[in-house]
MDAnalysis code that builds the backbone (N, CA, C; Angstrom):
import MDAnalysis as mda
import numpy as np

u = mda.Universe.empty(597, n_residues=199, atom_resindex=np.repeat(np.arange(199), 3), trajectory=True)
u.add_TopologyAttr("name", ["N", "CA", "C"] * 199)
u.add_TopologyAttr("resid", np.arange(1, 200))
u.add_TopologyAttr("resname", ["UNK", "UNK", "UNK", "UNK", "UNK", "UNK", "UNK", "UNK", "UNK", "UNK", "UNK", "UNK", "UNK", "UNK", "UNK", "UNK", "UNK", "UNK", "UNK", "UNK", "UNK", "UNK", "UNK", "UNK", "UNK", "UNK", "UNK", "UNK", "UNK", "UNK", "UNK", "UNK", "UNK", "UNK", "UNK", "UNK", "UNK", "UNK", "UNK", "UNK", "UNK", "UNK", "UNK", "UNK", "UNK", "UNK", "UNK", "UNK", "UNK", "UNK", "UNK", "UNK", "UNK", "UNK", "UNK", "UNK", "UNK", "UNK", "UNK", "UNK", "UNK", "UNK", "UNK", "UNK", "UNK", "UNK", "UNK", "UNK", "UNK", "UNK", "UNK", "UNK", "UNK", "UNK", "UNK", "UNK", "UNK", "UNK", "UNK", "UNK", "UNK", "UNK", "UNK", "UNK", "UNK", "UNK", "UNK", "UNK", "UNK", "UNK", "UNK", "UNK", "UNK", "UNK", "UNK", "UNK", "UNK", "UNK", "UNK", "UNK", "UNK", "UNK", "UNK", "UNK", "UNK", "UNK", "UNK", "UNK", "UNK", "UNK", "UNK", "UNK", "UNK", "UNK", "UNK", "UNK", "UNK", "UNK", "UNK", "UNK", "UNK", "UNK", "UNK", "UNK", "UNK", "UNK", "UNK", "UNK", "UNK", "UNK", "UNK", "UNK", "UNK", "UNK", "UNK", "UNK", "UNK", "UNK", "UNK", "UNK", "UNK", "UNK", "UNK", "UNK", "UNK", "UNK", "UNK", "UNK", "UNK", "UNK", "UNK", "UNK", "UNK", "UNK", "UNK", "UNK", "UNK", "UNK", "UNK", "UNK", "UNK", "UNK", "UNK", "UNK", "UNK", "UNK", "UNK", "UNK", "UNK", "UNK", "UNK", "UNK", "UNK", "UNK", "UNK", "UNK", "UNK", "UNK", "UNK", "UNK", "UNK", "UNK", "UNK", "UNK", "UNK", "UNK", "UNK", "UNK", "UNK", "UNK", "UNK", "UNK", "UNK", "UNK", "UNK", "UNK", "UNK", "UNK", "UNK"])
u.atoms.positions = np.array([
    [-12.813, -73.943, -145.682],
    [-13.681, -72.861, -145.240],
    [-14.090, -73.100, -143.794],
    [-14.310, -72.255, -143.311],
    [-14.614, -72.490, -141.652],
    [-16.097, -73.064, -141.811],
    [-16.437, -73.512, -140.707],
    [-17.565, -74.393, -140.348],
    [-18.053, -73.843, -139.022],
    [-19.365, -73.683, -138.409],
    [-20.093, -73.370, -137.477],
    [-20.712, -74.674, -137.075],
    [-20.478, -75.257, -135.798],
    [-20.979, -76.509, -135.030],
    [-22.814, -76.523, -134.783],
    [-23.405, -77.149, -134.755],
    [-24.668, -76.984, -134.466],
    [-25.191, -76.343, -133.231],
    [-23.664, -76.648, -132.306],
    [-24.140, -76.001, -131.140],
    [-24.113, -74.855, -131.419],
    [-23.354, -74.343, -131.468],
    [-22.966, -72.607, -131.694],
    [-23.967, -72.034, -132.420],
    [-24.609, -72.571, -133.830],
    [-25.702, -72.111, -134.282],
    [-26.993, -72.356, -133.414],
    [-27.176, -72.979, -132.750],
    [-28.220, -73.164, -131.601],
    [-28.179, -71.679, -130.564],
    [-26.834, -71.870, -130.469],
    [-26.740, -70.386, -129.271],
    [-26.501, -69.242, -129.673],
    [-26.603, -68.905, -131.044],
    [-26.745, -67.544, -131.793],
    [-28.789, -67.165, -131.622],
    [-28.966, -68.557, -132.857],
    [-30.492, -68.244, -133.114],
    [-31.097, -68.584, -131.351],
    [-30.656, -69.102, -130.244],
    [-31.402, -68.482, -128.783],
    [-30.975, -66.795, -128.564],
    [-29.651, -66.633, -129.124],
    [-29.441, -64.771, -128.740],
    [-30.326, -64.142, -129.513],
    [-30.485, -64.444, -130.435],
    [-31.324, -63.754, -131.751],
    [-33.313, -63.601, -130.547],
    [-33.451, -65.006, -130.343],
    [-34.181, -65.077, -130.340],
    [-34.682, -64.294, -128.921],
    [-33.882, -64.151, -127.983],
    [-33.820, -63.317, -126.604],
    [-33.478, -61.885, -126.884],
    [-33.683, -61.497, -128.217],
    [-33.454, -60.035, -128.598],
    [-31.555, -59.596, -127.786],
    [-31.227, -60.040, -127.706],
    [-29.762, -59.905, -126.902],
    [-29.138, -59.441, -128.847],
    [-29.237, -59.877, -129.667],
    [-29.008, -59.204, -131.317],
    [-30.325, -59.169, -132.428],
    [-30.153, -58.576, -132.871],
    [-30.934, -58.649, -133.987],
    [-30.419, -59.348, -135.539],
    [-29.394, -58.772, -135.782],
    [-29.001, -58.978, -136.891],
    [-27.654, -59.784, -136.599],
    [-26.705, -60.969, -136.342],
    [-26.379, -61.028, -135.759],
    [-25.116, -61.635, -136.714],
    [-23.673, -61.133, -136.473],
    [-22.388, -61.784, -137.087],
    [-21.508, -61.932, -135.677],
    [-20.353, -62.938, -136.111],
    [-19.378, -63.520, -135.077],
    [-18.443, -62.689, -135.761],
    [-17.406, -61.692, -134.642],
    [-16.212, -61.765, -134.662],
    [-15.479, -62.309, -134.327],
    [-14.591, -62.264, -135.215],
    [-13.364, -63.840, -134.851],
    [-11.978, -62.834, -134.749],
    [-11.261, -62.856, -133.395],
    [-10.552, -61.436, -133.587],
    [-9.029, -62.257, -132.836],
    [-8.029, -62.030, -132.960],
    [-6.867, -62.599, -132.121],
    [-6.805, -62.219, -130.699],
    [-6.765, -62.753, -129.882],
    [-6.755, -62.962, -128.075],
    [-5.923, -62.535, -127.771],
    [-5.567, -60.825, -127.552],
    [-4.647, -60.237, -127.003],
    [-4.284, -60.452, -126.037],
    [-4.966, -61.235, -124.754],
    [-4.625, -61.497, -123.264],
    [-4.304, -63.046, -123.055],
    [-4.016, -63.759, -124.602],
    [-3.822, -65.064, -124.454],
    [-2.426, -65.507, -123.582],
    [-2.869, -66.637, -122.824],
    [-1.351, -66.966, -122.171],
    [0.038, -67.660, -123.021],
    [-0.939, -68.236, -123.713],
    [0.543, -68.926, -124.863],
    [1.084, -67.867, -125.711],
    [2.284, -67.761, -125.758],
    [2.879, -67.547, -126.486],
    [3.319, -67.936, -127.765],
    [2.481, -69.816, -127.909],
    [3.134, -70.611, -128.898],
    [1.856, -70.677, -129.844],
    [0.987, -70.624, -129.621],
    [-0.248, -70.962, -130.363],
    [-1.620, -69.541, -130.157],
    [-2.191, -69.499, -131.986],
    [-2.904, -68.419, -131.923],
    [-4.287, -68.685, -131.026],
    [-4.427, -67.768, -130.435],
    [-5.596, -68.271, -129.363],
    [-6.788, -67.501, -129.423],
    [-8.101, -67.367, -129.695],
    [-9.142, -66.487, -130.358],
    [-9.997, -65.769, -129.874],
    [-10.624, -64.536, -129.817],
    [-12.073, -64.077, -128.871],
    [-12.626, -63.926, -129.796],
    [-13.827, -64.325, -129.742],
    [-15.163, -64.399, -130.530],
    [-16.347, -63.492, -129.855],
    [-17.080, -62.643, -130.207],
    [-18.162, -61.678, -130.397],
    [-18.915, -62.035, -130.960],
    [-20.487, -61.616, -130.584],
    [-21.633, -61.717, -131.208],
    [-21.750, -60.185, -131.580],
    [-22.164, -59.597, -132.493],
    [-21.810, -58.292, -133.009],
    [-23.316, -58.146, -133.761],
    [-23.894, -56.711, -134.132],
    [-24.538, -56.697, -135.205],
    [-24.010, -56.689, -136.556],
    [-25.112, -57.105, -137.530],
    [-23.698, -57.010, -139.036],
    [-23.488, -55.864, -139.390],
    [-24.116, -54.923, -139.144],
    [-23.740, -53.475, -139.444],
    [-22.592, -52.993, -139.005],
    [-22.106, -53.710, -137.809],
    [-20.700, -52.893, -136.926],
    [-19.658, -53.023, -137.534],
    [-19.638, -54.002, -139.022],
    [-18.037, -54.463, -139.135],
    [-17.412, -53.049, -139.552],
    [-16.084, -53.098, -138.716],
    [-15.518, -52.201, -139.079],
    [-14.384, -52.062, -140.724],
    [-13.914, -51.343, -140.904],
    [-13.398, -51.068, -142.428],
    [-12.339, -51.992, -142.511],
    [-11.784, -52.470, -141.360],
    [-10.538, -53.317, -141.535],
    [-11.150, -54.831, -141.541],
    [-11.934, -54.847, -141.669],
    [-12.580, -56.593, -141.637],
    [-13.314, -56.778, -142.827],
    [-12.989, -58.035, -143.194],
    [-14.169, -58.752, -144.468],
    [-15.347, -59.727, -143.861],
    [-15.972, -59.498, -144.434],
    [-17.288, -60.160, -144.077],
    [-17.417, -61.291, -144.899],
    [-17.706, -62.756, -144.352],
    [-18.002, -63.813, -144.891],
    [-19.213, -64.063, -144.458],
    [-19.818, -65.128, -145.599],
    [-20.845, -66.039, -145.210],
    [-20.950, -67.344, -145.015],
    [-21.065, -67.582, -144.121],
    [-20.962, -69.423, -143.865],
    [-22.398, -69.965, -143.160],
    [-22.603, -70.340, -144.192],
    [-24.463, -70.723, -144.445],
    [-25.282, -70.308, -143.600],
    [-25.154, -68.930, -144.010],
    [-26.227, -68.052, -143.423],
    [-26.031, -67.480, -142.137],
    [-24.698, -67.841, -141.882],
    [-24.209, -66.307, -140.776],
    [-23.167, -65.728, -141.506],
    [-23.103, -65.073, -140.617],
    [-22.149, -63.260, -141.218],
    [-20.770, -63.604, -140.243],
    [-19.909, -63.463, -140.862],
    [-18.576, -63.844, -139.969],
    [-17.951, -62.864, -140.196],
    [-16.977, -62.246, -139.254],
    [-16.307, -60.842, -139.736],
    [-14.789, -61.263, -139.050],
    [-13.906, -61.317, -140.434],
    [-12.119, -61.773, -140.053],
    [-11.453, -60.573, -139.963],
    [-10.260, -60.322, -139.648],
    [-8.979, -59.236, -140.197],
    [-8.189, -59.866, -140.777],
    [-7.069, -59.176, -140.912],
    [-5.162, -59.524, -141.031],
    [-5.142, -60.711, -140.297],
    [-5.394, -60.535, -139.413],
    [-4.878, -61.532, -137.954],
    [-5.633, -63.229, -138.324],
    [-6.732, -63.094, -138.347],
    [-7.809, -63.860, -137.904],
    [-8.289, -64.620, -139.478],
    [-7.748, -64.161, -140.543],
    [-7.986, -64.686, -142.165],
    [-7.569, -66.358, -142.522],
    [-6.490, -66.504, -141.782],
    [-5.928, -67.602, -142.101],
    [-7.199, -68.378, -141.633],
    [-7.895, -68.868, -140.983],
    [-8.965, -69.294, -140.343],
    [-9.760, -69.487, -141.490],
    [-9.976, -69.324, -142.721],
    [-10.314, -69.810, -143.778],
    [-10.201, -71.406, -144.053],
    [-9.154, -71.547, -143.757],
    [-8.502, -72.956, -144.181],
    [-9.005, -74.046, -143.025],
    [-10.687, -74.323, -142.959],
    [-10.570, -75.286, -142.195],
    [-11.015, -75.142, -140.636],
    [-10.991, -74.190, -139.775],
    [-11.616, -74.058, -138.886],
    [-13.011, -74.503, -138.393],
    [-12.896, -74.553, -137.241],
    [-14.651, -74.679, -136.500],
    [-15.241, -73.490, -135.922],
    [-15.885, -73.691, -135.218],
    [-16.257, -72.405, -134.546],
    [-17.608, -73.252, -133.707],
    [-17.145, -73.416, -132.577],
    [-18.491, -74.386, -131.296],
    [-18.918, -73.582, -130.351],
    [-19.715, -73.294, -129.759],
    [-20.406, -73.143, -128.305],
    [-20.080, -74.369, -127.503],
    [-19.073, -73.689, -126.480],
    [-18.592, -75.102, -125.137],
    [-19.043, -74.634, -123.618],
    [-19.753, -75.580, -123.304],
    [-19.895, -75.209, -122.056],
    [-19.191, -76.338, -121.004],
    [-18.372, -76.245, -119.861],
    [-17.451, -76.798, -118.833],
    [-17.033, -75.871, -118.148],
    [-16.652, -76.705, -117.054],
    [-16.639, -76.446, -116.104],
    [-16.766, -74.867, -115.395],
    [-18.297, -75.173, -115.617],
    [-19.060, -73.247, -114.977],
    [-18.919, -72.793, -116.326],
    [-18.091, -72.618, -116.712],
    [-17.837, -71.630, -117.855],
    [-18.585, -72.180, -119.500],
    [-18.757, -70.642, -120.112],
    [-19.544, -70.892, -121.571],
    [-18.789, -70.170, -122.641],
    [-18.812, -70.396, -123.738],
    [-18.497, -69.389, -124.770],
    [-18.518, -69.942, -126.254],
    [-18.195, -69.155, -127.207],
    [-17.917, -69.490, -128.681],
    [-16.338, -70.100, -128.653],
    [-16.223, -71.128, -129.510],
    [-14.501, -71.363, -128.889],
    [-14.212, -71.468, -130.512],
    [-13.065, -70.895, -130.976],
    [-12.199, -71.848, -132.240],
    [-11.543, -73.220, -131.908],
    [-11.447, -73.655, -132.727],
    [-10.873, -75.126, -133.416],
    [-10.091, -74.748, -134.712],
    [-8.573, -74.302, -134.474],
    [-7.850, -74.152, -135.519],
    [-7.382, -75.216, -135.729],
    [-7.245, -75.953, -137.041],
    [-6.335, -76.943, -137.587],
    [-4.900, -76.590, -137.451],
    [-5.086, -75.546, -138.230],
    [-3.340, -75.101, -139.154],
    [-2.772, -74.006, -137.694],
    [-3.561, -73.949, -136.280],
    [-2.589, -73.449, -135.743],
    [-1.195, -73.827, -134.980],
    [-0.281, -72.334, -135.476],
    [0.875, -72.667, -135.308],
    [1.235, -70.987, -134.497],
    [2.752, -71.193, -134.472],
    [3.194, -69.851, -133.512],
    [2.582, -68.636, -134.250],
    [2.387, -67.280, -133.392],
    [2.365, -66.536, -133.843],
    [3.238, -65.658, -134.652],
    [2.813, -65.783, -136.134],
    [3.729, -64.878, -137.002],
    [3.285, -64.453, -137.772],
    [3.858, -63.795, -138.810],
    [3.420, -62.879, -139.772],
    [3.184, -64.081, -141.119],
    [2.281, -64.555, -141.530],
    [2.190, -65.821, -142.600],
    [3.263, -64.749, -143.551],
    [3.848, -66.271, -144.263],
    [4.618, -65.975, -145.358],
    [4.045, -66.692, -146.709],
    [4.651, -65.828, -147.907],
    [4.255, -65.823, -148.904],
    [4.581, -67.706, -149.362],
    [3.701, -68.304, -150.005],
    [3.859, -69.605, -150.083],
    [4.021, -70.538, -148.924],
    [3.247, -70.192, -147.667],
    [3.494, -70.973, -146.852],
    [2.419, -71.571, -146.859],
    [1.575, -71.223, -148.058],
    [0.103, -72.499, -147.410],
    [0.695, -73.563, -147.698],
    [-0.390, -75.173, -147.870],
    [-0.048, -76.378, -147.769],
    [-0.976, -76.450, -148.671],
    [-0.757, -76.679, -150.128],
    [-1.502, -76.346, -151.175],
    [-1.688, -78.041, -151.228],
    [-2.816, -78.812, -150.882],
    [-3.235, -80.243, -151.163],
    [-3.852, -80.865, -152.647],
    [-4.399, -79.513, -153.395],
    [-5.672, -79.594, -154.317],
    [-4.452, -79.297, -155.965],
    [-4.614, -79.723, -156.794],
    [-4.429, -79.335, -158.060],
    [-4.622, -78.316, -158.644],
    [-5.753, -77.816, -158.076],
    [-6.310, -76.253, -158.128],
    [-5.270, -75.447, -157.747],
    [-5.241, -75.950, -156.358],
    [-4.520, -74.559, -155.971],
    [-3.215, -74.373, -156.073],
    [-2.607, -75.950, -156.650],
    [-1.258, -75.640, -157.626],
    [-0.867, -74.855, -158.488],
    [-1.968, -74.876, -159.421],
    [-2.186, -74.117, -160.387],
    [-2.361, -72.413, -160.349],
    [-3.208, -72.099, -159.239],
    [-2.845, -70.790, -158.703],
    [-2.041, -70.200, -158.032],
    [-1.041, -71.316, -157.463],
    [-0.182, -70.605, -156.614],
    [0.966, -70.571, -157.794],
    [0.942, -71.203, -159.196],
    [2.094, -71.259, -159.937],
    [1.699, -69.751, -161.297],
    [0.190, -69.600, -161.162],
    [0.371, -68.435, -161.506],
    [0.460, -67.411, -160.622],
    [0.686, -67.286, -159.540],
    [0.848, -66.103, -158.835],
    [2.806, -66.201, -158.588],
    [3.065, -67.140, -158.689],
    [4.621, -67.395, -158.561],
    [5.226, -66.765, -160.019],
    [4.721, -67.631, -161.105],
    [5.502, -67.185, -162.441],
    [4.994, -65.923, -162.987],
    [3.894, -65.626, -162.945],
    [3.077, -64.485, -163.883],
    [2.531, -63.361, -163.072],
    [1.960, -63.089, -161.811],
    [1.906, -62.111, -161.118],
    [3.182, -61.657, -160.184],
    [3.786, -62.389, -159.413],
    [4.667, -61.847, -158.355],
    [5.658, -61.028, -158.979],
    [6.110, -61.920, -160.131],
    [7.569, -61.128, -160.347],
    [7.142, -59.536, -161.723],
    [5.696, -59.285, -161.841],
    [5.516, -58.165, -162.511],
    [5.231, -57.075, -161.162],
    [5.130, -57.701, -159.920],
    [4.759, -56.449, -159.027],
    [5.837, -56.091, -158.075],
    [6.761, -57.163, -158.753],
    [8.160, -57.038, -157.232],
    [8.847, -55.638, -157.483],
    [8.512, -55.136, -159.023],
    [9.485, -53.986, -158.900],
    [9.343, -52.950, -157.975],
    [8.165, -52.784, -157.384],
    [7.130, -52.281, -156.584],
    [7.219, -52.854, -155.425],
    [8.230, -53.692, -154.410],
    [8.408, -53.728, -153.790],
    [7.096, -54.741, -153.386],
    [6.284, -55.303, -153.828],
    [4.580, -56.259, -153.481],
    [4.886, -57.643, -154.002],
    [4.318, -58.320, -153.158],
    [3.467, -59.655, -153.402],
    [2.341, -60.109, -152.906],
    [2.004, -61.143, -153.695],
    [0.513, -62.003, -153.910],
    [0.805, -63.233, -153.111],
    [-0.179, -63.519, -151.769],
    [0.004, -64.620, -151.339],
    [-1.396, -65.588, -151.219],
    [-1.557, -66.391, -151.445],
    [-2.271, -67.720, -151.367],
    [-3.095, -67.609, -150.106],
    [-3.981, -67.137, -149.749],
    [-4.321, -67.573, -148.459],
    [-5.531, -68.977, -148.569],
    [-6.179, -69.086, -149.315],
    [-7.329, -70.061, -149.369],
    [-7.722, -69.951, -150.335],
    [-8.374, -71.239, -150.807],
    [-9.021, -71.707, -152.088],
    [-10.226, -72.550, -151.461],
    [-11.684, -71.720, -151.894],
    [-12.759, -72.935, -151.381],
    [-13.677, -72.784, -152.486],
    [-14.059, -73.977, -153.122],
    [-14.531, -74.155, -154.470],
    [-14.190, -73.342, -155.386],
    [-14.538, -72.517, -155.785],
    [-14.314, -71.924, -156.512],
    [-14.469, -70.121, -156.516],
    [-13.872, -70.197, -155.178],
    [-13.352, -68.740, -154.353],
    [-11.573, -68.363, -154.084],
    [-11.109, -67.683, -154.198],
    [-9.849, -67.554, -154.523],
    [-9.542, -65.839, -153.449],
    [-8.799, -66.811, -152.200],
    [-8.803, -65.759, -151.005],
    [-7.038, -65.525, -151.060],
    [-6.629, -64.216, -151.297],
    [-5.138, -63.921, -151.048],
    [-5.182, -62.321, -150.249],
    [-3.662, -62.453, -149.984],
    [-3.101, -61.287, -149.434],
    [-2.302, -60.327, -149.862],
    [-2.103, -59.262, -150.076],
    [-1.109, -58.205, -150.859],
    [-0.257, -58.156, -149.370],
    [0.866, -58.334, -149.975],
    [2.021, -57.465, -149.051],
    [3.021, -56.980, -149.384],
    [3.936, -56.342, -148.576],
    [5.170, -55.521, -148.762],
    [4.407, -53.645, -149.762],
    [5.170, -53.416, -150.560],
    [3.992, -51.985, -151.579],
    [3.334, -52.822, -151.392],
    [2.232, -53.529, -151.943],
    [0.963, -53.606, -151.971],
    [0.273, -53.336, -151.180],
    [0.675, -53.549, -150.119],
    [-0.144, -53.639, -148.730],
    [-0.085, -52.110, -148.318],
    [-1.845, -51.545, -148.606],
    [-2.592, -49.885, -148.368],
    [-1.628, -49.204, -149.771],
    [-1.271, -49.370, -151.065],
    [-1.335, -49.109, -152.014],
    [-2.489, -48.657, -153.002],
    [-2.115, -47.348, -152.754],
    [-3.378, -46.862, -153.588],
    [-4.043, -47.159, -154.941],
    [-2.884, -48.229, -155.691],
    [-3.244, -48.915, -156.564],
    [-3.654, -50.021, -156.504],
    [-3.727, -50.582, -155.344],
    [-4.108, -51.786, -155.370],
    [-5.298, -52.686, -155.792],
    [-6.685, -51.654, -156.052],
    [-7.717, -52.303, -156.218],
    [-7.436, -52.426, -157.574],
    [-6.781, -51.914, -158.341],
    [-6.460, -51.809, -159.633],
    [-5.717, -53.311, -160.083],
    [-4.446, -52.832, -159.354],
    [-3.557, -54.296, -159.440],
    [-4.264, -55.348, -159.382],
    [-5.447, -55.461, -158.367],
    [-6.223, -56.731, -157.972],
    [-7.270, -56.899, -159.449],
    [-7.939, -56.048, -159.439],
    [-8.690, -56.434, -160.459],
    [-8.140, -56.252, -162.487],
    [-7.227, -55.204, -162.266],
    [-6.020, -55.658, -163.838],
    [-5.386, -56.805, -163.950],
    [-4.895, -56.967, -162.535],
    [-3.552, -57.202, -163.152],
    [-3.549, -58.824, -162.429],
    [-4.284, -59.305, -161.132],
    [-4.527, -60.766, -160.312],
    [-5.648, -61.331, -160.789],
    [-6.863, -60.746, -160.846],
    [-8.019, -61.307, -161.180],
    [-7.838, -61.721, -162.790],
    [-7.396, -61.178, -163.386],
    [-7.371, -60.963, -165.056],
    [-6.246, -62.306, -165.473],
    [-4.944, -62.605, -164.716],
    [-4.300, -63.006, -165.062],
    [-4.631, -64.854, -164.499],
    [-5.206, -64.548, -163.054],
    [-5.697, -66.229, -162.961],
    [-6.780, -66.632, -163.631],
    [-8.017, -65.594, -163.787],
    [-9.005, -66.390, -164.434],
    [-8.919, -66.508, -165.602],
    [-7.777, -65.806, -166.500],
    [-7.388, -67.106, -167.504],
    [-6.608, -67.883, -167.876],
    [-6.056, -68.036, -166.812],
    [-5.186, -69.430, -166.507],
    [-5.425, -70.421, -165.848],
    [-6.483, -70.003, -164.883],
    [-7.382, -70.828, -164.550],
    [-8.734, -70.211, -164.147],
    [-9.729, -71.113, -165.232],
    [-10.879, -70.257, -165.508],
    [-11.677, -70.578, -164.383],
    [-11.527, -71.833, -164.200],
    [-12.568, -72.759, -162.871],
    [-12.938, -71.658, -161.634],
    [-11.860, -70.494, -161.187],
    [-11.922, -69.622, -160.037],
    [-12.995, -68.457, -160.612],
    [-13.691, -68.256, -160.210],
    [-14.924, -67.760, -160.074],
    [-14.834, -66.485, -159.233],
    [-14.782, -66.088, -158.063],
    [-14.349, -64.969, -157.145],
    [-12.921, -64.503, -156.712],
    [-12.221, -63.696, -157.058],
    [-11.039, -63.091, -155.902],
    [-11.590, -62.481, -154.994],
    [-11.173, -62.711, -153.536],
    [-11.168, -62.115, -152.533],
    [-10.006, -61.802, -151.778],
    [-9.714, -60.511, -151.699],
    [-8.662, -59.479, -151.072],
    [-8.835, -59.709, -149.399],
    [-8.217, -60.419, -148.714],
    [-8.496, -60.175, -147.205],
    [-7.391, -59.135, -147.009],
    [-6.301, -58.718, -147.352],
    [-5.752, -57.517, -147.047],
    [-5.887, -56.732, -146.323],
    [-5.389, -56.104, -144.781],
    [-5.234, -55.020, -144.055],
    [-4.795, -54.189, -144.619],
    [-5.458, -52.950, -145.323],
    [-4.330, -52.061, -146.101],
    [-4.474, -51.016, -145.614],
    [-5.086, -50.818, -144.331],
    [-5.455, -50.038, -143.293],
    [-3.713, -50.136, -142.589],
    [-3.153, -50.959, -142.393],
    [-2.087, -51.117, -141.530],
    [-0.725, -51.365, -142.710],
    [-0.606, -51.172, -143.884],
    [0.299, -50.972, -144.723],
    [1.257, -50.236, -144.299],
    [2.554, -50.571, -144.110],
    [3.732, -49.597, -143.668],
    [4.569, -48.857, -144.943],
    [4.544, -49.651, -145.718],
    [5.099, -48.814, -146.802],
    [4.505, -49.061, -148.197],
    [3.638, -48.279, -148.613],
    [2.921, -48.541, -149.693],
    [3.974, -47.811, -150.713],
    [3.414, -48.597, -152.091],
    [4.091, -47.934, -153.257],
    [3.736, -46.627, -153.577],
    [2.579, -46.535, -153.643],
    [1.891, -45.382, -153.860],
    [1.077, -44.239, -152.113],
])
């Protein structure tokens, strides 16, 4: 799960406190003007929490409001998030672990370490994927934190008008009883940007 540095929480609750926000969440958004080409590179916003827009999920990470997309989800797995100040310059910075080139994550590409999340990625392999492939969809793994269970719909799935359905019939139903320990599904899904939905 991502983590917020003390600094960075220091320089929210001073914005908070300089009325510069009131209510106050970080966007964590991909760096369209980044120079690398090889590595994902991040802009971060202080936002009100009211602004998130429809394509973002809202997290909580002890007691701030974090707002991800498509892009910016993988960041689940482990991230920081600091206030750096050098040379002249200030800002919110990421600390990605797992970054790598920019691409489209693929299905089973996490780095599943936990027993847990063996177990879920082997029911989403044997018992969900291959009932939704006829449909052109799959279920991907994005994060497991205690007992929160973060994936992605793609191919049909992805902006399938069935999908909240699929998620809660046919994903939620089928891991939590195979594995009961998972407690929440969470859909980070862009289905705002779905190119070919089933439905």
């Amino acid at each position: 799960m991502i983590e917020i540095t003390a600094a960075a929480r220091a320089k929210i609750e001073a914005l908070v406190a300089a009325d510069v926000v009131r209510d106050p969440a970080l966007r964590i958004e991909l760096d369209r003007n980044a120079q690398s080409p090889l590595a994902r590179e991040y802009a971060i916003t202080l936002v009100e929490r009211d602004d998130r827009e429809k394509t973002e999920i809202a997290i909580n990470v002890e007691g701030i409001r974090v707002f991800l997309n498509l892009d910016t989800s993988n960041l689940l797995s482990g991230a920081s998030i600091d206030w750096v100040e050098a040379d002249g310059e200030s800002g919110f910075r990421v600390s990605d672990p797992n970054a790598k080139p920019k691409a489209a994550p693929r299905a089973g590409s996490v780095d599943h370490s936990s027993p847990l999340a063996n177990r879920v990625q082997q029911v989403i392999d044997e018992q969900i994927n291959p009932r939704i492939a006829s449909h052109g969809g799959a279920v991907e793994l994005v994060d497991l934190s205690d007992d929160v269970l973060y994936i992605r719909m793609n191919g049909g799935c992805q902006g399938c008008a069935a999908s909240a359905a699929t998620l809660r019939l046919g994903v939620e139903r089928e891991v939590k009883e195979t594995v009961p320990e998972i407690r929440e599904i969470v859909d980070v899904t862009d289905h705002a940007s779905g190119e070919n939905p089933y439905y």
